[in-house]
C-alpha positions in Angstrom: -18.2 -11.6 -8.9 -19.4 -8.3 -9.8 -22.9 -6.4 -8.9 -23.8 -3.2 -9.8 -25.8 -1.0 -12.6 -24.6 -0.4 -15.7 -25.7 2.6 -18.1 -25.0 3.4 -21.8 -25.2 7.1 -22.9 -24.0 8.7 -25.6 -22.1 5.8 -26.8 -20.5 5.8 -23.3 -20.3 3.0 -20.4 -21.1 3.6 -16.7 -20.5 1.1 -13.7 -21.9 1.5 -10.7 -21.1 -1.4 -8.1 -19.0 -3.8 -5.9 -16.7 -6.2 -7.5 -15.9 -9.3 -5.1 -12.7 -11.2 -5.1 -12.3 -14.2 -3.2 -9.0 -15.2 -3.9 -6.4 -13.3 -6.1 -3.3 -14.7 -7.0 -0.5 -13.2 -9.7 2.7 -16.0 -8.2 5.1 -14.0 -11.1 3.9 -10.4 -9.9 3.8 -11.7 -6.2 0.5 -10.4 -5.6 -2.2 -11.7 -4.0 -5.3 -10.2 -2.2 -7.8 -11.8 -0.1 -11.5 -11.3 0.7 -11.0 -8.2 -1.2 -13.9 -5.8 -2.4 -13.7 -3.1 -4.9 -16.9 -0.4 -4.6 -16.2 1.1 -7.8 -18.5 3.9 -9.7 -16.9 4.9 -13.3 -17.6 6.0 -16.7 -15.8 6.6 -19.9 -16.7 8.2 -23.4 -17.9 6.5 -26.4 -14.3 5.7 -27.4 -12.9 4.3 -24.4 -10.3 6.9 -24.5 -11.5 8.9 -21.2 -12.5 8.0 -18.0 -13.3 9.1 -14.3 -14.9 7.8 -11.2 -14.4 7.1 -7.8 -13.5 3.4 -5.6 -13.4 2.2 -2.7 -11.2 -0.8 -1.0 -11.8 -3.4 1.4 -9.2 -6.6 1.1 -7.6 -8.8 3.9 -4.3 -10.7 3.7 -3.0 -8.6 0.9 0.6 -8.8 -0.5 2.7 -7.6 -3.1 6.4 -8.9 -3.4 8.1 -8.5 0.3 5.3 -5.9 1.5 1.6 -7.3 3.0 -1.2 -6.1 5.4 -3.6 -8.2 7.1 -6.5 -5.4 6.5 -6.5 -2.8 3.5 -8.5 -0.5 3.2 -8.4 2.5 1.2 -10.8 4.8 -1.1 -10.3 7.8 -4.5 -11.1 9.1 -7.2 -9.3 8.8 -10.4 -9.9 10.3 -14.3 -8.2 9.1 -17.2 -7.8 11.5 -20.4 -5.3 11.7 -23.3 -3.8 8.5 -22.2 -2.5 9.6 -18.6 -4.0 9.0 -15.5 -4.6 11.7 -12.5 -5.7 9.9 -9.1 -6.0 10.5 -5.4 -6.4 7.9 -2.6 -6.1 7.7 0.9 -5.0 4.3 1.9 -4.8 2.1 5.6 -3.0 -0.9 6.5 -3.1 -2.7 9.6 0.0 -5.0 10.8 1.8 -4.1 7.3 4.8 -6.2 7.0 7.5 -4.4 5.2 9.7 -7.6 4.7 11.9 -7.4 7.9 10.1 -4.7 9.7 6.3 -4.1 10.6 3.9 -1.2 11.1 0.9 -1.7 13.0 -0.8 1.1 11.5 -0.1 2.5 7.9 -2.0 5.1 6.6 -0.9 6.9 3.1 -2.9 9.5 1.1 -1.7 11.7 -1.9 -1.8 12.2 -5.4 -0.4 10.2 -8.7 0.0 11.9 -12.2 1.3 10.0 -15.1 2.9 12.1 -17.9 3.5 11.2 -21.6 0.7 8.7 -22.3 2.1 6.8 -18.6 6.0 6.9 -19.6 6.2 9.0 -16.6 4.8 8.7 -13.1 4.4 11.4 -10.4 3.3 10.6 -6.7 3.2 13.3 -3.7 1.5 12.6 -0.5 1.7 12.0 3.3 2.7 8.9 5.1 1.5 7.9 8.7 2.4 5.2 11.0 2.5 3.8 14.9 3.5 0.7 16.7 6.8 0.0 14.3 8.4 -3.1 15.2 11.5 -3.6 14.4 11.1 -7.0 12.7 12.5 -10.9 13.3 15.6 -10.1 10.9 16.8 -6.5 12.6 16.5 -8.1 15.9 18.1 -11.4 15.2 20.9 -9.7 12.9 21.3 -7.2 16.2 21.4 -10.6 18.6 23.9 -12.3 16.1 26.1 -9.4 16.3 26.2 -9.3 20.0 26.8 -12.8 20.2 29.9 -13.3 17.7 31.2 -9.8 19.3 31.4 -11.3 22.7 34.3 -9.6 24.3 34.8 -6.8 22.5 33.2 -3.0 22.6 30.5 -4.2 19.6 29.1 -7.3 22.1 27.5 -4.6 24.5 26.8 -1.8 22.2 24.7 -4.6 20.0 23.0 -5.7 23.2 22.2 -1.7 24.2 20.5 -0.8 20.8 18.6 -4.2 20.6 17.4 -3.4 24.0 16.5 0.5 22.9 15.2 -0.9 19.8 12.6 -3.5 21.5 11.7 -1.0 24.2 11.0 2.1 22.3 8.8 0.1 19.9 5.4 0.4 21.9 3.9 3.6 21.1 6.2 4.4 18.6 4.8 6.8 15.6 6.0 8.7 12.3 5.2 11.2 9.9 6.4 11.8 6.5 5.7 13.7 3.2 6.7 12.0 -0.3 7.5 12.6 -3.3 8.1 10.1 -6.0 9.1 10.4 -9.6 9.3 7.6 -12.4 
């Protein structure tokens, strides 16, 4: 569903409003969102062609192929002239599942540029995280190799980093800067 105001000025479209989704699912993309919201306040010209404006994100039980958070939420602003695209976000998660491991705190904010009418895509940002768990396939793959080890020098060094792994968990945080380039 979508509320909000829309305006018409010279020749131009404005929306001002929250767009509602239920239940969102693209099975080929492997994407689906749920309970999602999209506060979203944008404009273009009169021919389409440029565009700016701000949004902000509420969704739970998102995913997108291997990677899903039970809460996302996130907010930017974005303009779109001479067919690229200039945004900035800042962007939380909340027990993010990264297909074998899990975060239970993600936050990410940056920039994304797109060069040569979006042939080309530039990101930069920072990346923040605590409570990373190790994940149900590191752990088991860890506990596998101890056990078809047994009685060798792998067997207990196996058992040690599982151990290390599972205790250092709690409390755990990172930091990191990015930079991506398509």
């Amino acid at each position: 569903t979508a509320f909000g105001r829309v305006k018409s000025a010279a020749g131009g479209i404005a929306f001002a409003g929250p767009l509602r989704l239920n239940d969102l699912t693209c099975a080929d993309k492997g994407l689906s969102l749920r309970s999602a919201t999209l506060e979203l306040d944008a404009a273009t010209d009169k021919t389409f062609g440029n565009a700016k404006g701000s949004f902000a994100l509420a969704a739970r039980q998102s995913a997108w192929g291997s990677i899903g958070a039970e809460v996302l939420a996130g907010k930017g602003r974005f303009s779109y002239a001479a067919r690229d695209l200039v945004a900035s976000y800042r962007i939380n998660g909340s027990e993010v599942d990264l297909g074998g491991t899990g975060i239970g705190a993600l936050a990410a904010e940056g920039a994304l540029r797109s060069r040569d009418h979006l042939a080309r895509i530039e990101s930069e940002g920072k990346l923040r995280g605590s409570e990373l768990r190790g994940g149900p396939a590191l752990i088991g793959n860890l506990a596998s190799l101890e056990k078809s080890a047994q009685g060798s020098l792998i067997a207990p060094l196996a058992h040690q980093l599982r151990g290390a792994l599972l205790r250092e968990e709690r409390g755990s945080q990172f930091s990191a800067d990015y930079s991506v380039r398509q």
